[in-house]
Structure formats: structure tokens, C-alpha cells
N, C-alpha and C positions, 0 to 999 in steps of 0.2 A: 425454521426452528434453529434457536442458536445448539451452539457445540455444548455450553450449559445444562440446556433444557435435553438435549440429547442422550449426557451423559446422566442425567437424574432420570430420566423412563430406562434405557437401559439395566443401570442398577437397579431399582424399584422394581422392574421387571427380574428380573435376574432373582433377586430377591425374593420371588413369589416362585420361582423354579427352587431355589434351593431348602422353601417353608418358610422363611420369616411371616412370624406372628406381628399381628397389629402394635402390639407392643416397642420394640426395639427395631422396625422398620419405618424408614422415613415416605413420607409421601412424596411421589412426583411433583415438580414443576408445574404451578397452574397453566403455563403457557402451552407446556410440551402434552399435557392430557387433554387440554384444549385442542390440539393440532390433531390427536389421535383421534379423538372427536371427528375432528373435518375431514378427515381422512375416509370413517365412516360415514362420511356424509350426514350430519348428524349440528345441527346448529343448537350452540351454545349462547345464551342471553350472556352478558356482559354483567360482572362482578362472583364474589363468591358465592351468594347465594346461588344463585344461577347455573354455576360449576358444579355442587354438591347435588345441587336436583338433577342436572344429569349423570351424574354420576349414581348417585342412586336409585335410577331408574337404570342404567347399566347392567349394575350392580342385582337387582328385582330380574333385571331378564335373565341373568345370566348363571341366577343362582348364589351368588353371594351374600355375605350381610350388608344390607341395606343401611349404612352408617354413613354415605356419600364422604367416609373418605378414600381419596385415590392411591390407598397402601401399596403393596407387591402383587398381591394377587389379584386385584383389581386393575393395575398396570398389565402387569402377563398378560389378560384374557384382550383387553385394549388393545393392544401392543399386535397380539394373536389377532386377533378380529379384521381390524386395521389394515395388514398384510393380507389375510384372506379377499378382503375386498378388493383391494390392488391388484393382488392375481386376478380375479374373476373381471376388472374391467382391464386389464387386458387381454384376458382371453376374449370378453365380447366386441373387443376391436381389432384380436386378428382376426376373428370370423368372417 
């Protein structure tokens, strides 16, 4: 993931810790929600449409509004998710 796409999930996420509303928050980086994705192990079809349908099925599991866009609080939980998973595989590889 470039430094770009990095710094646009970080803020976005940040963003969704401090309440930004869908309104006056920008959306992540197609690339870098993309990465968060594969990070969860979770494949993404190629174009926007594609992006949004994951994203709003994300969004369906997780409780959020289903609008497949990837605002702040849809970033956080991503973001959140993402790291959770990365712990757990490697805790199932020091075992």
C-alpha cells in the first residue's frame, strides 16, 4: 500500500473515532480499503462497482448503513477488523 493510500485509511479511520458524519468526511483510498479487504481475507472483484458490493456487505455485517461507501466509520471497523485478524493468524502460527 503506498504512503498515499495509508495516510487516507488512517485519517478516515480516525475520522470515525472522533464521529465524523457522512457528510464532511472523505472516503478512503479505493486501493487502501481494497488492501483492508485482503488483509481480511476477503476478495474484491475489480472496478467500483465491485468495491461498493463489498463494502456494503461489510457494512450489513457489521451493522452499519448499507450505502457501500467507505466513509470513517466504515474505515475504523475495517481498519479494526483487519488488525484483529492479523493478531489471530499470528497467534495460530506461534501455537
Amino acid at each position: 500500500m503506498s504512503a498515499r493510500g495509508m495516510l487516507s485509511v488512517v485519517g478516515t479511520a480516525v475520522g470515525g473515532l472522533i464521529g465524523w458524519t457522512g457528510e464532511a468526511a472523505p472516503a478512503a483510498d479505493p486501493a487502501a480499503v481494497r488492501d483492508l479487504f485482503a488483509q481480511l481475507g476477503m476478495a474484491v472483484g475489480e472496478g467500483d462497482e465491485a468495491l461498493a458490493f463489498a463494502v456494503r456487505r461489510f457494512q450489513a455485517r457489521v451493522g452499519l448503513d448499507t450505502d457501500g461507501v467507505a466513509g470513517p466509520r466504515t474505515v475504523h471497523l475495517l481498519a479494526r477488523y483487519a488488525k484483529e485478524a492479523g493478531e489471530l493468524r499470528r497467534f495460530e502460527y506461534a501455537a
